[in-house]
C-alpha positions as CSV (number, residue, x, y, z in Angstrom):
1,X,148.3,10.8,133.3
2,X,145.1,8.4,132.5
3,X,145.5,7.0,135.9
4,X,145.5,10.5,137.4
5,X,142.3,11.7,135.7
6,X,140.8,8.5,136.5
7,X,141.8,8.9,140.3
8,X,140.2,12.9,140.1
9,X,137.2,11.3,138.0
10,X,136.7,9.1,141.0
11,X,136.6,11.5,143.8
12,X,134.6,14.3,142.0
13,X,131.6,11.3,141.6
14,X,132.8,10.5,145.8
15,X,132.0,13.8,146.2
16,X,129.0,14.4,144.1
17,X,128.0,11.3,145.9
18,X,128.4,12.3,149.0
19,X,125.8,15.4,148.6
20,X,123.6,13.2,147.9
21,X,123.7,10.7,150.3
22,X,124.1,13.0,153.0
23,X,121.7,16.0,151.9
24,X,118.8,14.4,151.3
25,X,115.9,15.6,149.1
26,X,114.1,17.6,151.8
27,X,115.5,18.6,155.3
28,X,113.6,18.0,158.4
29,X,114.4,21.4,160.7
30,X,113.5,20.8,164.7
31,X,114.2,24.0,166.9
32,X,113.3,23.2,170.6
33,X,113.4,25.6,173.4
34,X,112.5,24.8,177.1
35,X,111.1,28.4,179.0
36,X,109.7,28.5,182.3
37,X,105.9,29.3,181.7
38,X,102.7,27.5,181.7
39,X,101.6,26.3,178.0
40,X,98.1,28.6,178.6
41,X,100.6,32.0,179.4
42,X,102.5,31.1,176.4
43,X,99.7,30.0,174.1
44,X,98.1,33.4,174.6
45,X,101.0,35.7,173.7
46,X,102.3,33.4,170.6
47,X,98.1,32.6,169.0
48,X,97.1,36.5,169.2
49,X,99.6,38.5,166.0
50,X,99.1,41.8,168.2
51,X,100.8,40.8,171.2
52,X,104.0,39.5,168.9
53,X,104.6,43.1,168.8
54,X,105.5,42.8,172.2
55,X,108.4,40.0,171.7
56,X,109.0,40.0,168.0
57,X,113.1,40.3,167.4
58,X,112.3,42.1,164.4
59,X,111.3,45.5,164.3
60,X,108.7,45.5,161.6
61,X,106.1,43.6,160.1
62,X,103.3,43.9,157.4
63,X,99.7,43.0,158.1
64,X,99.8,40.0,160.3
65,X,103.5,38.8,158.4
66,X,106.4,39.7,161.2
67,X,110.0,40.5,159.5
68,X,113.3,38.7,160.7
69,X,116.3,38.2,159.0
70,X,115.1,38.4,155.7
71,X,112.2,36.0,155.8
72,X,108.5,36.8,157.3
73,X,106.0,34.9,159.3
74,X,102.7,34.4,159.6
75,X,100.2,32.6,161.7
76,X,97.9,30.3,159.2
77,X,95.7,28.3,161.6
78,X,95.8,28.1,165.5
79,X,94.9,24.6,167.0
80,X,95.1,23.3,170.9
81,X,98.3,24.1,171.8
82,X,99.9,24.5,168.5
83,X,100.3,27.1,165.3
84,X,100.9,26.6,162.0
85,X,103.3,29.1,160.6
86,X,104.1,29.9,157.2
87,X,107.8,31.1,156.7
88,X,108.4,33.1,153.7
89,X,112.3,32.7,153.3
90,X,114.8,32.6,150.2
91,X,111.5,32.9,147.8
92,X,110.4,29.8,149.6
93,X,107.1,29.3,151.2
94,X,107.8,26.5,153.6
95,X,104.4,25.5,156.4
96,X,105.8,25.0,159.8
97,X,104.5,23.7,162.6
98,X,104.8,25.0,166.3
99,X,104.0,23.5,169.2
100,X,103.7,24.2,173.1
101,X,104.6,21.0,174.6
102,X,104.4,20.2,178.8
103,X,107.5,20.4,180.1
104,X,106.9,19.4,183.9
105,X,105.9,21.7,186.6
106,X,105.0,24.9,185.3
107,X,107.3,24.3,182.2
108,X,106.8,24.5,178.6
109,X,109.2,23.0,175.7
110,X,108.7,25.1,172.1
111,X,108.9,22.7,169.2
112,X,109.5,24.1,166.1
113,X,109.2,22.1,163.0
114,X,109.8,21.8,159.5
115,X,111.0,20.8,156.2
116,X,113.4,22.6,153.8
117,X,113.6,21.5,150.2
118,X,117.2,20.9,148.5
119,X,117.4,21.2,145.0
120,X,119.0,18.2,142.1
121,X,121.8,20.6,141.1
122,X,124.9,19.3,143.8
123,X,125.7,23.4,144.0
124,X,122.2,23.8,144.7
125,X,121.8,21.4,147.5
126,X,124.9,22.5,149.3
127,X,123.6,26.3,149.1
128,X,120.0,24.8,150.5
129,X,121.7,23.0,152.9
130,X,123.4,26.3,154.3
131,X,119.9,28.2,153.9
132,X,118.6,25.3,156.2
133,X,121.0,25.8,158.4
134,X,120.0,29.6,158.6
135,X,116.9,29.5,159.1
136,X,117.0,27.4,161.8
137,X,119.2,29.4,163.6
138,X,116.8,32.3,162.6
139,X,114.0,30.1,164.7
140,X,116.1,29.7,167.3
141,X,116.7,33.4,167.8
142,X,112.7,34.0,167.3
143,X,112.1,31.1,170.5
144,X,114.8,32.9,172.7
145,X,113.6,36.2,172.2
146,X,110.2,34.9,173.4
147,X,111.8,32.9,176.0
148,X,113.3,36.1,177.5
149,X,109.8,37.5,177.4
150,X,107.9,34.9,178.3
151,X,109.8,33.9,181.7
152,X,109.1,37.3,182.9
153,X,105.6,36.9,184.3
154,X,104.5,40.3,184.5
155,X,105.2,40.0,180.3
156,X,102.8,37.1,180.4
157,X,99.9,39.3,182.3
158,X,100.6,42.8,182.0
159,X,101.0,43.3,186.0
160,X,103.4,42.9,188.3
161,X,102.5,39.9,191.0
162,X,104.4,39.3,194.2
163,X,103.2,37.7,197.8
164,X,102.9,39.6,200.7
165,X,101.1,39.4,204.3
166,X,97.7,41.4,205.0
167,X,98.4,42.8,208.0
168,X,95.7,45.0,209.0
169,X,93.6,42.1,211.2
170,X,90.4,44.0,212.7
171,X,87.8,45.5,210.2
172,X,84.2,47.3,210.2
173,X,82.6,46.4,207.0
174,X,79.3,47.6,205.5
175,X,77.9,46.6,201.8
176,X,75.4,47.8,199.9
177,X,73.4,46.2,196.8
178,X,72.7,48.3,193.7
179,X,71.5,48.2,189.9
180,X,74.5,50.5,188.4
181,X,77.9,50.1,189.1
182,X,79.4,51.6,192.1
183,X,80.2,55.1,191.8
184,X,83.2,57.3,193.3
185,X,80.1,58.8,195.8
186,X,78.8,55.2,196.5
187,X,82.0,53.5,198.0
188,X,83.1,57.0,199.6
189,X,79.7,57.3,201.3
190,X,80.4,53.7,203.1
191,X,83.9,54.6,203.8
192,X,82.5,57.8,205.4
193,X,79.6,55.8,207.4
194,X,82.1,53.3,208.6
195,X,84.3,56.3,210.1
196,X,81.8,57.8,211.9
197,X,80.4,54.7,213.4
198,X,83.9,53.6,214.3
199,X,84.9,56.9,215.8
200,X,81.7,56.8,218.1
201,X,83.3,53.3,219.3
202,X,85.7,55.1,220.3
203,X,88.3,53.0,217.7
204,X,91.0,54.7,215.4
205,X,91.3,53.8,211.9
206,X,94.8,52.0,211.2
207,X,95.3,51.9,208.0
208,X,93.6,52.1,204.3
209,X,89.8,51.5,203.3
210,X,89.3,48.2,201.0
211,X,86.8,47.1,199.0
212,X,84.9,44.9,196.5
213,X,82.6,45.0,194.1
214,X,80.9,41.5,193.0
215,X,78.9,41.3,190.0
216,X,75.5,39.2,190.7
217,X,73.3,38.1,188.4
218,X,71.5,38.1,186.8
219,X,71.9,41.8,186.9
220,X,73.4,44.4,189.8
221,X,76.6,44.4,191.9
222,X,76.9,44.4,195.9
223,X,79.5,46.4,197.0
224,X,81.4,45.5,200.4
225,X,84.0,48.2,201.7
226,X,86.4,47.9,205.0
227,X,87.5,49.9,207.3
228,X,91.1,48.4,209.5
229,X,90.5,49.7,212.8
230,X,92.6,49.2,216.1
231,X,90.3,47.1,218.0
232,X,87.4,45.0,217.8
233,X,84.0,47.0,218.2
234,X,80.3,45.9,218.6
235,X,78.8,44.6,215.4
236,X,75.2,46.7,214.8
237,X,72.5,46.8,212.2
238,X,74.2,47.0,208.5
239,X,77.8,47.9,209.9
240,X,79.8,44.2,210.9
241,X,83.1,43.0,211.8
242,X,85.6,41.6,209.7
243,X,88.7,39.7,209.7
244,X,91.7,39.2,207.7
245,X,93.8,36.1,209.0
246,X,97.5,37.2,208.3
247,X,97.7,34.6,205.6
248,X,99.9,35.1,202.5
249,X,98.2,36.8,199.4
250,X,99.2,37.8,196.2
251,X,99.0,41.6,195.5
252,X,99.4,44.0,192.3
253,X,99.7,47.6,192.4
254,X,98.2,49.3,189.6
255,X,98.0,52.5,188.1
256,X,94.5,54.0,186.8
257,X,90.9,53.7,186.6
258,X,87.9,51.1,186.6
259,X,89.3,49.8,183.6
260,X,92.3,49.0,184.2
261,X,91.9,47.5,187.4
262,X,89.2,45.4,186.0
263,X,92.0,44.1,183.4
264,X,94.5,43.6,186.5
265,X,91.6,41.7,187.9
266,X,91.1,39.3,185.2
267,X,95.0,39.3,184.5
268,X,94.8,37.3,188.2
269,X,92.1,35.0,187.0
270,X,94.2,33.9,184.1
271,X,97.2,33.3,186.9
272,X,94.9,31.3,189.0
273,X,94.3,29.1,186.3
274,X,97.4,28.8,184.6
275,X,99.4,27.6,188.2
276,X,96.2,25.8,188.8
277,X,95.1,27.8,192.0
278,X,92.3,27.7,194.0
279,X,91.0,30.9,195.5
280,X,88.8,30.7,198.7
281,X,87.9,34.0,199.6
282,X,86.9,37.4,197.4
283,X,89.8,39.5,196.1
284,X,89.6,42.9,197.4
285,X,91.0,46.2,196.3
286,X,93.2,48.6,198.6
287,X,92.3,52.4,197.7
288,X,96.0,53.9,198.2
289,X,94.5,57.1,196.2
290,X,91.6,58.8,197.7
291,X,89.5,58.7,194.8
292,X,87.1,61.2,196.6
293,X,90.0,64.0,196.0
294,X,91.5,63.0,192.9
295,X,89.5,63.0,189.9
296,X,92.5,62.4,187.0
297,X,91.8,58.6,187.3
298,X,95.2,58.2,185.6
299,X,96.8,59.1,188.8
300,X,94.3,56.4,191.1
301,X,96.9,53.7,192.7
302,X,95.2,50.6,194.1
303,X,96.3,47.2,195.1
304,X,94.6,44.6,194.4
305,X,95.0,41.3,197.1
306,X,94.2,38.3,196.4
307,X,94.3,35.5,199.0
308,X,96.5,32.6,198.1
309,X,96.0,28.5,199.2
């Protein structure tokens, strides 16, 4: 009977052992997540709390603290390329560390660190050690979600970008300079001007006016608008020919006013500079709307081109 405690004495101290030797004090938790986006894209929708709205998996959140799974998170500091989050999980708060690594090409790998405490009580430690286990598999859900979002890249900025061919090739082109911005009257009175001129050249008009507006500084913009046209015609005074090679460009359609196709405008800067882009020539709007006739600027459609090298 001696012999049999002794032999139950020994493997209940094994096993106590055991959680010691392979639970160790604190727990180092690494969730990593490869997504096809550029570390700038990503950055910007994971450092800024309002846009987390936009991929969270919860569905609520207090303040700038997001709710998953019974545990919150917050963003504490942003860095290059990196956030420190503090998790608020089983009464716990435990600082984390997330960061956007280069993945190759146009690749980024998530890295999600931290370290879980265990406890000195053996029953302790093993229920840490299955907390630890959650919440890592909590993180991992929270870098999917975003993956999801983030490989979509009209998530990433807020417009939907494909290529396409510019295939109107002859243009008449005036441009005005000006102190205010261009007004509806202001581009529709060059659009006008460049129908007349082109009808008494006897050409037809094959397709929809496009313009630009450039900002110059110090102060004033210049406003250049286009006319596609079926043939070539003479050049004279302020009116001048234009054209489009039928290389590839990168177009958005977008729905709405100045403002919002000043934010699909920028959205395109940001894209350039993420993929690392150079663009040679002016982006220029198409005016599918005829903003002349339709004053609800909610209802204006315009697609924006830029040229792509």
């Amino acid at each position: 009977m001696k012999k049999w405690l002794l032999v139950l004495a020994f493997i209940i101290i094994a096993a106590v052992a055991s959680i010691y030797l392979f639970i160790p004090a604190r727990l180092d938790i690494v969730q990593s997540t490869p997504i096809s986006c550029t570390i700038p894209g990503a950055y910007r929708n994971m450092a800024t709390e309002e846009k987390w709205k936009n991929w969270w998996p919860g569905s609520s959140w207090q303040s700038n603290s997001f709710l998953f799974q019974n545990g919150s998170y917050t963003i504490t500091k942003k860095l290059l390329n990196t956030l420190e989050i503090t998790i608020h999980y089983n009464k716990l708060a435990i600082n984390s560390t997330l960061h956007l690594l280069p993945a190759g090409g146009d690749s980024t790998t998530l890295q999600w660190m931290c370290s879980y405490p265990t406890a000195l009580n053996p029953i302790s430690r093993i229920q840490r050690y299955r907390q630890a286990i959650s919440l890592k598999n909590n993180m991992a859900a929270v870098l999917g979600h975003f993956k999801s979002f983030a490989e979509k890249k009209e998530n990433i900025y807020g417009i939907s970008i494909r290529e396409t061919v510019f295939r109107d090739s002859f243009l008449i082109s005036t441009k005005k300079y000006q102190t205010a911005y261009p007004s509806v009257e202001n581009i529709y009175s060059l659009i006008d001007d460049l129908k007349s001129y082109s009808s008494a050249q006897q050409a037809k008009p094959t397709g929809i006016p496009i313009m630009n507006i450039t900002t110059l500084n110090p102060f004033g913009y210049q406003l250049l608008v286009a006319l596609p046209i079926n043939k070539e015609i003479p050049a004279s005074g302020r009116f001048f020919n234009t054209r489009i090679p039928l290389n590839h460009f990168w177009v958005s359609r977008v729905h709405g006013g100045d403002a919002t196709v000043k934010e699909a405008l920028h959205q395109f800067q940001l894209y350039v500079q993420d993929y690392h882009r150079t663009v040679m020539a002016l982006p220029f709007q198409q005016l599918i709307t005829d903003r002349s006739k339709e004053t609800d600027t909610t209802r204006w459609v315009t697609d924006i081109y830029v040229p792509l090298f």
